[in-house]
GUVOGU-988304 format. One line per 8 residues: number of its first residue (from 1); for each residue x, y, z of C-alpha. Coordinates in steps of 0.1 Angstrom, whole numbers, plus 5000, padded with zeros to 4 digits. Example, Ala and Ser with C-alpha at 12.3 -4.5 7.8 and 13.67 -1.06 7.14 Angstrom:
<atoms>
1 = 5123/4955/5078  5137/4989/5071
</atoms>
This chain:
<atoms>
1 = 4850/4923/4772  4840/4893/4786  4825/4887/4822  4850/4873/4846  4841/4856/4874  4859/4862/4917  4884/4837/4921  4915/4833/4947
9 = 4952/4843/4937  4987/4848/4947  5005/4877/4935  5040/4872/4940  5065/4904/4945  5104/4913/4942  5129/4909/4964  5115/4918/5003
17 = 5085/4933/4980  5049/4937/4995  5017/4920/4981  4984/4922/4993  4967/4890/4993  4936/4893/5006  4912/4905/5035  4889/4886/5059
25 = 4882/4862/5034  4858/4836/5028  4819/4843/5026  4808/4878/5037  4774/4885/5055  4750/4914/5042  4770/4947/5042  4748/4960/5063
33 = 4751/4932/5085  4791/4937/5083  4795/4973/5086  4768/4983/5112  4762/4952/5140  4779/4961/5172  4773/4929/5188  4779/4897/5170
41 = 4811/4882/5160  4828/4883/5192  4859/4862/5195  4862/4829/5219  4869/4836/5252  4903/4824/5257  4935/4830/5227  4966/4809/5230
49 = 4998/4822/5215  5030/4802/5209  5064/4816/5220  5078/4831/5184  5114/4829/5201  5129/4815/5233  5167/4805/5248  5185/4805/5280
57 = 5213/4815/5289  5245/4808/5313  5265/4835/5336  5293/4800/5333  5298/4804/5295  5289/4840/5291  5291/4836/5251  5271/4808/5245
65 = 5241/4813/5228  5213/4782/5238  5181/4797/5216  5181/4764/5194  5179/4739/5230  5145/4717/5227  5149/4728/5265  5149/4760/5289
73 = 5168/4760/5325  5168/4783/5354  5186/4778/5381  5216/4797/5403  5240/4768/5405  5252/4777/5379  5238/4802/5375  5208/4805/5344
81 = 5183/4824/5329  5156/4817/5304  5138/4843/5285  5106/4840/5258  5092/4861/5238  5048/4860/5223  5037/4882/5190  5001/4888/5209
89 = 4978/4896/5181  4940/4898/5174  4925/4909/5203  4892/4924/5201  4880/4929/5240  4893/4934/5274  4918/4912/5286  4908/4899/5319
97 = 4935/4873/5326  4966/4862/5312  4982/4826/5317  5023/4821/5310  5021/4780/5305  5055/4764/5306  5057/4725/5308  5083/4710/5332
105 = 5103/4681/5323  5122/4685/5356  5109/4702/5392  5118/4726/5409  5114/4729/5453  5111/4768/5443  5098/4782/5407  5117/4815/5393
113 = 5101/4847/5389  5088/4867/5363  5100/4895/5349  5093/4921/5322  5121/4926/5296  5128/4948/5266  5126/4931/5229  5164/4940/5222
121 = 5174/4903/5215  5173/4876/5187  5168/4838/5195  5201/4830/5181  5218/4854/5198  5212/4857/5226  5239/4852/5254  5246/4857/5290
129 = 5268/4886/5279  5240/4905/5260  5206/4895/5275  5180/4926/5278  5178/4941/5311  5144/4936/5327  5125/4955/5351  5132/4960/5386
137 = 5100/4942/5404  5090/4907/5394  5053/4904/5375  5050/4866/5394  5066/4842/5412  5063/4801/5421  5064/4778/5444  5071/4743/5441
145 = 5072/4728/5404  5066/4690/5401  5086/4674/5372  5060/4662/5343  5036/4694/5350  5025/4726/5337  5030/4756/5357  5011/4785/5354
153 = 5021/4823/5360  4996/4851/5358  5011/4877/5337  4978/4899/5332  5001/4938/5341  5023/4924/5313  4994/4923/5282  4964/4944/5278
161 = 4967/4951/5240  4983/4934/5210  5021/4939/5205  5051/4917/5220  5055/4904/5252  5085/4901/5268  5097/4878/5296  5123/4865/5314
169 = 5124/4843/5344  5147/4847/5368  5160/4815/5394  5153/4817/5435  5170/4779/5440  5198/4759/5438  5174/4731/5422  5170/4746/5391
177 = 5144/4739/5366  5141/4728/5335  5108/4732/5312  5101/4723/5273  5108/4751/5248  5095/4762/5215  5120/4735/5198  5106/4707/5222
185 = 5099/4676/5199  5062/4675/5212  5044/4707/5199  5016/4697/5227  5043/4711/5255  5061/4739/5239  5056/4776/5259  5021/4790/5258
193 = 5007/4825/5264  4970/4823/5272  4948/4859/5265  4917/4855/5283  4894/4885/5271  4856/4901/5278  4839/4902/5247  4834/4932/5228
201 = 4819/4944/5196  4841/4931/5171  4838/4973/5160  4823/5008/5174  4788/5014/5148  4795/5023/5117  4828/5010/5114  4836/4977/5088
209 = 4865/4962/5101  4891/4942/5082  4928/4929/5080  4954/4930/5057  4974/4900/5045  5009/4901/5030  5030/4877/5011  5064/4887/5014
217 = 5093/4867/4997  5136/4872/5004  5162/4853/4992  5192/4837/5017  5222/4864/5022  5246/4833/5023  5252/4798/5014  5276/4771/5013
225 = 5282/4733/5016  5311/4717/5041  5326/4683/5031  5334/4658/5056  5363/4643/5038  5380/4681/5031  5374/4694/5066  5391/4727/5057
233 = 5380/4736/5028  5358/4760/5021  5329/4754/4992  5309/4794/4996  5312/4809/4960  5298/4772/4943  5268/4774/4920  5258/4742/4939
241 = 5246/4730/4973  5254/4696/4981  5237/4668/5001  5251/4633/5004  5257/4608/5029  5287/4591/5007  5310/4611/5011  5291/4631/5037
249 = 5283/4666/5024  5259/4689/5041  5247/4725/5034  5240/4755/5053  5224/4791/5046  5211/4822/5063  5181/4847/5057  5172/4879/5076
257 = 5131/4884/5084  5117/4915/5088  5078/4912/5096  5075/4949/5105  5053/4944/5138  5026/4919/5119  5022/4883/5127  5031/4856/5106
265 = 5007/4831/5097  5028/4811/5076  5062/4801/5062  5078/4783/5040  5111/4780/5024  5118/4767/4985  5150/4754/4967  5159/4743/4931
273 = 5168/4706/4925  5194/4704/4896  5194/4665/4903  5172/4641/4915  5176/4614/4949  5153/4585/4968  5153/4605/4998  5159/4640/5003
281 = 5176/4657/5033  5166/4667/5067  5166/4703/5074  5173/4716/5108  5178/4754/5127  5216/4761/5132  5231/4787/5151  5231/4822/5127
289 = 5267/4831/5144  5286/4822/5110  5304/4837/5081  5304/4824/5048  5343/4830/5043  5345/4809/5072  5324/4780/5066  5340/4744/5065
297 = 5334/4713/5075  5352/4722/5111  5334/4757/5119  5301/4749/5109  5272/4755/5129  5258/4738/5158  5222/4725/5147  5189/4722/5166
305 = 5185/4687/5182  5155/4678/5163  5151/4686/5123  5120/4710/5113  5116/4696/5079  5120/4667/5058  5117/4651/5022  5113/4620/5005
313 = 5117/4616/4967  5128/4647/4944  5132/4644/4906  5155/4671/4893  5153/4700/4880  5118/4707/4903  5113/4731/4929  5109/4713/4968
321 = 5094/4729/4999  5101/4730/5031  5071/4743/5056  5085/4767/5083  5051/4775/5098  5054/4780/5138  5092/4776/5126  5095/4812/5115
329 = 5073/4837/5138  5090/4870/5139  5122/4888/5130  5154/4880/5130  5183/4860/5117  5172/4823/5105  5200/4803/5094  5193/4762/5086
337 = 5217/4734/5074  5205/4704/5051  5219/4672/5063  5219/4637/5043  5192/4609/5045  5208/4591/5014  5238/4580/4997  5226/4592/4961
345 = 5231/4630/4971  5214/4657/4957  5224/4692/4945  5204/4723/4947  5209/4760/4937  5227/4780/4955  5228/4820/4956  5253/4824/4934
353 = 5237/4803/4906  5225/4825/4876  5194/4838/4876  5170/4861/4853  5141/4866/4878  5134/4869/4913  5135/4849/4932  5162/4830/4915
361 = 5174/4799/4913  5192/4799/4949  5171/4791/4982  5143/4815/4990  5119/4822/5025  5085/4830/5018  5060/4842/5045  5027/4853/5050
369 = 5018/4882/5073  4989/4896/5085  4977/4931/5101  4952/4936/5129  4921/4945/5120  4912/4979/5110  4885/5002/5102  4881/5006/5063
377 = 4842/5021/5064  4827/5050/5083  4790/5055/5084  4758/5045/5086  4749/5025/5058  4760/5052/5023  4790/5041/5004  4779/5002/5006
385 = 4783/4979/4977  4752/4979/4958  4769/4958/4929  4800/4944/4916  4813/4939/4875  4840/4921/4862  4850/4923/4829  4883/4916/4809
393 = 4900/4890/4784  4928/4864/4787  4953/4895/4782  4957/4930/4801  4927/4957/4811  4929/4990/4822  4910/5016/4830  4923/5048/4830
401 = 4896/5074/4841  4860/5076/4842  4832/5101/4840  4796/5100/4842  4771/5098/4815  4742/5124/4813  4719/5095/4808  4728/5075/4832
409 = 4754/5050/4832  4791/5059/4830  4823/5057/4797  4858/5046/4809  4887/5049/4785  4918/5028/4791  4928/5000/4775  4907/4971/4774
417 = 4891/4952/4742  4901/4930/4715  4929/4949/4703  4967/4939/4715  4981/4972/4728  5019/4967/4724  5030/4981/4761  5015/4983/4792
425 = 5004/5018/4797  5001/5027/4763  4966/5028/4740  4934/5042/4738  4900/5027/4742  4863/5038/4750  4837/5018/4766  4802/5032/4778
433 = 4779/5011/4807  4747/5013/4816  4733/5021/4850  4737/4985/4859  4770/4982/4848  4763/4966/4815  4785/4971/4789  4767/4985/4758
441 = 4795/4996/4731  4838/4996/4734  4858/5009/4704  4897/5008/4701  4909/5040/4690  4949/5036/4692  4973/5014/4700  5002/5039/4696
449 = 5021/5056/4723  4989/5069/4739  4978/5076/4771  4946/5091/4785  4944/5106/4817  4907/5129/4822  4877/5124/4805  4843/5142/4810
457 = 4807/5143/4787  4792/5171/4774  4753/5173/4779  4747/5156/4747  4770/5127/4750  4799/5138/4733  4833/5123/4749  4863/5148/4755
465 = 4892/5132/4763  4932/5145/4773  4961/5129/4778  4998/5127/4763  5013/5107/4733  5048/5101/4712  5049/5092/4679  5022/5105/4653
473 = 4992/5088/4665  4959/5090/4642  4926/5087/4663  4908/5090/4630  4910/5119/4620  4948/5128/4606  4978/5120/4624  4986/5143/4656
481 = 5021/5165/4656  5054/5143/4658  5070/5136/4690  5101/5116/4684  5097/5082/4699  5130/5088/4720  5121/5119/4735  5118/5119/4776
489 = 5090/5146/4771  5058/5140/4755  5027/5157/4736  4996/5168/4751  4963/5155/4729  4926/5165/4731  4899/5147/4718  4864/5146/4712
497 = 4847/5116/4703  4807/5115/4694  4785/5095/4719  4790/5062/4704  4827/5070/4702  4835/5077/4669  4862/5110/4665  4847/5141/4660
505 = 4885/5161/4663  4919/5151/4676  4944/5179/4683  4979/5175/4695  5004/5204/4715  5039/5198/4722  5053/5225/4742  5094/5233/4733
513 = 5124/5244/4752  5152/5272/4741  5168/5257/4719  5133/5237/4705  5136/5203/4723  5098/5190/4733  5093/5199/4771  5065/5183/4791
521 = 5028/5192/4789  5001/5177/4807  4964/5180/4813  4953/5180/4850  4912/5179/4842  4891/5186/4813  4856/5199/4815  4832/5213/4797
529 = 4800/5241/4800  4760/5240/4783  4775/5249/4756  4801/5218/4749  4830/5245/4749  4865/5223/4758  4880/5234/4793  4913/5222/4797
537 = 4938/5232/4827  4973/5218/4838  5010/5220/4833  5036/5228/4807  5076/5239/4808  5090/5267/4780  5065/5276/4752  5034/5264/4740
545 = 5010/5271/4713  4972/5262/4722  4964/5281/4690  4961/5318/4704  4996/5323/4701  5026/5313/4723  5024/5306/4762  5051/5310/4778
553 = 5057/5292/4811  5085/5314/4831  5077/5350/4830  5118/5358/4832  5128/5333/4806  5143/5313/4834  5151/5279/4822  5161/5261/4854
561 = 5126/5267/4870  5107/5265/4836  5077/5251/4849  5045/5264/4848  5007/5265/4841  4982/5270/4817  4939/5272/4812  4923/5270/4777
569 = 4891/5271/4761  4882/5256/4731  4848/5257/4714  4825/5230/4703  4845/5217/4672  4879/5224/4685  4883/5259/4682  4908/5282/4700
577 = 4887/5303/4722  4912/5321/4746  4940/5307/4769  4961/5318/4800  4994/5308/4813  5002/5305/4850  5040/5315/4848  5064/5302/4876
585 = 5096/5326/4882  5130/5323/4902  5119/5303/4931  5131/5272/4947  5127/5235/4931  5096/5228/4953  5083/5267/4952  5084/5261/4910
593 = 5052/5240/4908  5033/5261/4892  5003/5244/4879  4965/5248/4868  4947/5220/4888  4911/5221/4886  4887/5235/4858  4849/5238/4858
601 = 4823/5260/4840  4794/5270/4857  4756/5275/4844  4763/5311/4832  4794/5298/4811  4819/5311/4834  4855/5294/4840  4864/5285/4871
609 = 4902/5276/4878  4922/5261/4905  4960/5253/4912  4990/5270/4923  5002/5303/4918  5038/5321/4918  5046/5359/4926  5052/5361/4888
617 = 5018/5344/4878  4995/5369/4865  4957/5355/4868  4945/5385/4847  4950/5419/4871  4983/5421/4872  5012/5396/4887  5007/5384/4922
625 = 5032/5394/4942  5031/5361/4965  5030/5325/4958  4996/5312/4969  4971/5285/4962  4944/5297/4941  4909/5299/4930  4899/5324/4901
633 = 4868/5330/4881  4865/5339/4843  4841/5351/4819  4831/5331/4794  4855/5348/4771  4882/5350/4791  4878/5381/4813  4890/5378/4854
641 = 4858/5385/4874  4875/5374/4908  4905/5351/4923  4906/5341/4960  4944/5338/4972  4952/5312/4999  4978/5333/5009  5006/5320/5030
649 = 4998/5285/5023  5011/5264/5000  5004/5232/4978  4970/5235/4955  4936/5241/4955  4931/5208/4933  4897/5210/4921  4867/5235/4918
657 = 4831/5229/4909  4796/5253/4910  4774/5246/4937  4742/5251/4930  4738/5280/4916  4750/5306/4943  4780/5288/4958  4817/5275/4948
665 = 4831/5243/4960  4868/5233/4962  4888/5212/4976  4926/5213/4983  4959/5200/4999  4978/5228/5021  5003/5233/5044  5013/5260/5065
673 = 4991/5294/5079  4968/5307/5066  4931/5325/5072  4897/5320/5059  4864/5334/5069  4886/5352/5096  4893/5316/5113  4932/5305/5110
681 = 4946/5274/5098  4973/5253/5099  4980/5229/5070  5008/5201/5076  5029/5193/5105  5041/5227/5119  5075/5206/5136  5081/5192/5105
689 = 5108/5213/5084  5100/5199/5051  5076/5226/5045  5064/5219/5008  5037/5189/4996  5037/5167/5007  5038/5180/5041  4996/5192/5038
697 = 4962/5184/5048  4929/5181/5030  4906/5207/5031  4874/5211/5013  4850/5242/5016  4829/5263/4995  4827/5306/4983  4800/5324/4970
705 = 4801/5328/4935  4811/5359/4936  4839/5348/4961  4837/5355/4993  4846/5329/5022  4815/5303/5036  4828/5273/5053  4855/5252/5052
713 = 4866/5221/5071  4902/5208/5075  4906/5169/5072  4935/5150/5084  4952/5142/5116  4974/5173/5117  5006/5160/5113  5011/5161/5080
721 = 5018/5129/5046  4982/5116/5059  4959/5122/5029  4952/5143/4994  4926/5152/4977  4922/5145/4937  4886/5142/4926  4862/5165/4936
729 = 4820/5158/4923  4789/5179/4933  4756/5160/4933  4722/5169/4925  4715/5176/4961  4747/5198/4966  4767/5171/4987  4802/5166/4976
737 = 4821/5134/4968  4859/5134/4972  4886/5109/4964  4921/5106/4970  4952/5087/4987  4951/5080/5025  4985/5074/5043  4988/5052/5072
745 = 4958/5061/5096  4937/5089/5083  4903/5104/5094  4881/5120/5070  4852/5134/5093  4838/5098/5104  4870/5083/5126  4899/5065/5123
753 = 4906/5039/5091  4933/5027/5080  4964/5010/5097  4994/5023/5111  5027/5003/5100  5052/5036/5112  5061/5045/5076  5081/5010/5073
761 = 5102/5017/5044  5091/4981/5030  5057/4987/5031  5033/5003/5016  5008/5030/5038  4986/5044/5006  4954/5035/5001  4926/5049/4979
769 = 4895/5061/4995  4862/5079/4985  4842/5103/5011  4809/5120/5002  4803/5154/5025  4769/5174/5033  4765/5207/5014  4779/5221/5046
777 = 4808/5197/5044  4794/5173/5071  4806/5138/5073  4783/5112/5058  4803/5083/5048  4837/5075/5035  4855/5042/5025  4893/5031/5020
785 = 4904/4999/4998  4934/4982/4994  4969/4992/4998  4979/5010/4966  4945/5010/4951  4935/5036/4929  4902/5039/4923  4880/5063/4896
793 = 4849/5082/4899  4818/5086/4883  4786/5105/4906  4753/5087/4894  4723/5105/4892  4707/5099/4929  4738/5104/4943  4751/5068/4938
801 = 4788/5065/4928  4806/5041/4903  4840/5035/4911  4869/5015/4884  4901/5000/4890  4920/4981/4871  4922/4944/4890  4960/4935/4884
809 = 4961/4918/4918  4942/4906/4941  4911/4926/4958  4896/4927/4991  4859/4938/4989  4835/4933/5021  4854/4900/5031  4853/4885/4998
817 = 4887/4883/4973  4884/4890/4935  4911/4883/4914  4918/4889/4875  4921/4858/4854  4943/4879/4831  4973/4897/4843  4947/4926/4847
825 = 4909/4928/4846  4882/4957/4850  4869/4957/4883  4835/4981/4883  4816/4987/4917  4784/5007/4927  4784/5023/4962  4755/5033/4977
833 = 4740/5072/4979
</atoms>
């Protein structure tokens, strides 16, 4: 594992897919300096926007769409309207003044007025006939206009936060007038939209703002070329899109945008040459009113007067760009047509030309969007970056899970190392760091079908790993049970490998249906006690050996809800000790998963278990009666001292540690009613009907250890999909570290973080995120990341915390971008106690 050094990347998605690029970028202050000054970095005074759409419009032709004019009119003989539309976006402060600037080519004795109007319209359509109804009062009026002068309108009760502003203006004369629009050959007069704003702190204390960038790609839903010389003819369903001045041939397609409320910041469009010219073709905005099984050379589009793009040379078979920025601003229909500069044509791909990846050979749109900003840190100076590592080769590293060291330091398995692992998420390897993040040994172990999922160390070092496999793998120690490479379901491994990671044992489960076809199994956690014993909890469908005899995983032999859970003990050197199942029943899909979560031994060698439970589930008294979340206790041999129902809830108490040596922390995700220390809760969104995960809140608390209720603190906004809970670590000091997924805009004790994008079904909302709570469950700090990025945990001694990831794509980190020089690195970072 070499060390890899930042670097700046593009990470280019599927069709309409979502890629975050980067963050604030460039060179970031101190963190300190970043996360906790509430006065410096105030924006300029004064933010002009350019109009992302304009037209007007004509009560005479009450069809005609103008949005592509270089020019606006107003006037009531005849009678016109204009309308224009700003993406305000950035603001940090309040806005004190706000300036509409439109430039008039000709005067006016009597300006229009200004009015507020819904954003139900596109630029290109736009007509007389179906132009957004506006408010009843006017927001401004003018007087006089002089021709060759900017008038300004204040439009301050329009704008007092980002979003999009609306506006239409409205004629009082017979002189009309005419101002410059958004397509006006001279950029330097096109509308304006001045913000003028108090400075504020660019965030409240505590709070490390950020923004999210976006590169979003689509490909054209139509294209065709039209021929001069066969005027009716119609060339749609060609592999080609022709250019040429002799004979004249021009070209024309259509995308559709969706920018989901962010700004775009830049645009650009790319086609395939198949052959080459001296001079390519202008490109210009048509009207998007057209069909393709329409298109000829006499119903083609009407074009923009003045052409947005242009290109010299092209050599074939090379990919040319067109540059859309302040072209392309919003949603919406774009539609463009290609028209001849030379007589030695050229051909490019259209959308119906073969193609193996995306984006294809045929014309593509790419953009470039970015969010506000956004709070991503809560606190008041723990869960900083004390230090970054980047490690990895020219091909693919992962990291997989993570646990702490007793020494000091951390191990990660995954799959990184000299070794080719054969598919992506497949192989084993084990690496151990120092406290620094040094890396002082990595071994291989298998390049099978392997996957590990939970690791933890014993007190002497010893690495226990669990995770699922096909094939016959051999970690060194004999070749694990078949699983047919073709099977759906897989095996369920344990490991334990010494502390410089040779294999001490390797066992391997496969759990079996009716009629002995291999059913799933799967470890949620392993953990261990003093004594190095092997704790193992999760999930499993129709029987299963552990080695104490058969587990069965529905207590009515009821195959279409077979799933179920299951804890184990194993000793030392890979020993049956005892085992449980937690059996499911004849419930509903949702109600059927039935699952150990959490394991954990605490200093007397008892077993502590967490997950969810079914009336049928017998936790060793007897079967429930109710299905509840749960939380029991075991002797070290097996015996039920206590279990603590959740009852009317449902979803899982995920993970259970010792605190101390007189308490019981947990942590869970829940929804619906439920009681504890005689104080009712709510998990979820009670108006939402989907009543099962993951319709939940967080919730983290603690029992006695013999039990019995002591705090507990809900976390979440109340409404339900907002966060979960997955790791769960108790410090020296008793304060608890959490992880888990964020949705959208989530609070976890400190404030607000994250950004709110409505659940867009083409974006993204999840983002990892690590909290750290006072014995008590008081917030101290927390921290998101990235959209989509996972992150693992490893509690230092001190209360420090390592987190992995595996760095397949860009990362944002404190204003500065790392990127893998593979297709995936390991991305190690050290937060702050």
């Amino acid at each position: 594992m070499d060390p890899r050094r930042s670097g700046a990347g593009v990470y280019l998605g599927a069709l309409t897919a979502l890629v975050l690029l980067a963050g604030c970028g460039g060179e970031s202050p101190a963190p300190e300096a970043m996360a906790l000054e509430s006065s410096a970095q105030a924006l300029a005074t004064t933010h002009p926007f350019k109009a992302t759409v304009d037209g007007w419009v004509e009560e005479a032709v009450p069809s005609r769409n103008n949005g592509l004019a270089s020019s606006l009119r107003a006037d009531t003989s005849p009678r016109s309207e204009l309308y224009v539309r700003f993406k305000v976006h950035g603001l940090k402060g309040t806005v004190t003044r706000v300036v509409l600037r439109l430039y008039a080519t000709d005067g006016t004795s009597d300006g229009p007025q200004v009015f507020g109007v819904t954003d139900s319209w596109e630029e290109g359509e736009l007509t007389w006939t179906n132009r957004p109804p506006r408010q009843s009062s006017p927001i401004a009026d003018a007087g006089a206009i002089s021709t060759g002068t900017w008038v300004e309108y204040d439009v301050t009760s329009a704008v007092q936060a980002d979003g999009l502003v609306n506006l239409a203006l409205v004629p009082t004369s017979s002189d009309g007038v005419v101002f410059s629009s958004r397509e006006a050959a001279r950029a330097d007069l096109r509308p304006q939209l001045v913000v003028t704003l108090t400075p504020e702190p660019p965030a409240p204390t505590g709070c490390m703002l950020r923004t999210d960038t976006y590169y979003r790609s689509t490909i054209n839903y139509v294209d065709g070329y039209v021929s001069q010389s066969e005027p009716t003819r119609n060339f749609v369903q060609e592999p080609r899109l022709l250019v040429d001045g002799s004979p004249w041939l021009e070209s024309y397609f259509s995308f559709y945008i969706d920018d989901g409320g962010l700004a775009v910041r830049q645009a650009w469009m790319e086609l395939q040459a198949t052959d080459s010219t001296s001079n390519g073709p202008l490109l210009y905005r048509t009207r998007s009113q057209w069909s393709g099984e329409s298109l000829t050379w006499n119903t083609r589009p009407e074009r923009a007067e003045s052409p947005v793009g242009n290109l010299g040379a092209i050599s074939a078979n090379t990919r040319v760009t067109y540059d859309l920025t302040g072209v392309v601003m919003e949603w919406g229909h774009f539609s463009f047509g290609l028209l001849p500069e030379s007589s030695d044509g050229v051909a490019f791909s259209s959308r119906e030309t073969p193609g193996e990846n995306y984006p294809g050979p045929g014309p593509s749109l790419h953009y470039i969007l970015e969010s506000p900003a956004f709070c991503t840190y809560r606190g008041t100076g723990g869960g900083l970056t004390e230090w970054t590592r980047q490690y990895g080769g020219s091909g693919a590293e992962y990291v997989d899970a993570m646990a702490p060291h007793p020494e000091g330091g951390f191990v990660a398995v995954g799959r990184f190392g000299e070794a080719t692992f054969p598919k992506q998420y497949e192989g084993l390897a084990l690496a151990r760091y120092s406290a620094t993040g040094s890396p002082l040994w990595s071994r291989v172990v298998a390049t099978e079908r392997v996957h590990a999922y939970k690791v933890t160390l014993t007190s002497l070092g010893n690495i226990l790993v669990a995770g699922t496999y096909h094939g016959a793998p051999d970690f060194g120690t004999g070749p694990l049970p078949f699983v047919p490479e073709d099977e759906p379901m897989q095996g369920m491994f344990i490991a334990k490998f010494s502390p410089g990671g040779q294999t001490a044992w390797a066992r391997g489960f496969i759990a079996r249906g009716p009629q002995g076809q291999v059913q799933g199994s799967f470890a949620n956690e392993v953990s261990t006690d003093a004594n190095g014993s092997v704790l193992v909890t999760g999930s499993f469908s129709g029987e299963l050996n552990l080695g104490g005899g058969v587990l069965r995983s529905n207590a009515l032999a009821n195959t279409e809800y077979p799933h179920g859970g299951f804890v184990v003990k194993f000793s030392w050197d890979g020993q049956h000790v005892w085992s449980r199942a937690i059996q499911s029943g004849d419930e509903d899909p949702f109600a059927a998963r039935i699952f150990g979560s959490g394991v954990a031994a605490d200093a007397a060698g008892n077993v502590l278990v967490s997950g969810s439970a079914s009336p049928w589930s017998n936790l060793g008294d007897g079967p429930l009666g109710q299905r509840a979340p749960f939380i029991a206790k075991y002797s070290p041999t097996g015996t039920l001292l206590w279990k603590r129902l959740f009852q009317g809830a449902y979803g899982e108490i995920t993970k259970v540690r010792p605190q101390g040596t007189g308490r019981v922390a947990f942590m869970g995700n829940l929804g619906g009613p439920f009681t504890f220390a005689g104080q009712s809760y709510y998990g979820g969104n009670p108006d939402d009907g989907y009543k099962e995960p993951p319709n939940t809140n967080g919730f983290v608390g603690a029992l006695t250890d013999a039990g019995g209720d002591v705090w507990l603190r809900s976390v979440g906004t109340g409404t339900g999909f907002s966060l979960s809970f997955r790791e769960l670590a108790v410090g020296e000091d008793g304060a608890l570290t959490l992880s888990g997924r964020g949705e959208e805009v989530f609070n976890l004790g400190g404030g607000p973080m994250g950004l709110a994008l409505n659940y867009h079904p083409a974006f993204g909302t999840g983002r990892g995120f690590v909290v750290r709570y006072a014995p008590q469950g008081e917030h101290r700090w927390s921290r998101a990341f990235d959209l989509g990025r996972e992150v693992q945990v490893a509690l230092q001694p001190g209360g420090a915390v390592v987190l992995g990831t595996s760095l397949s794509g860009p990362f944002e980190l404190e204003g500065t971008t790392r990127s893998p020089l593979g297709s995936s690195d390991l991305l190690y970072l050290r937060l702050k106690p």
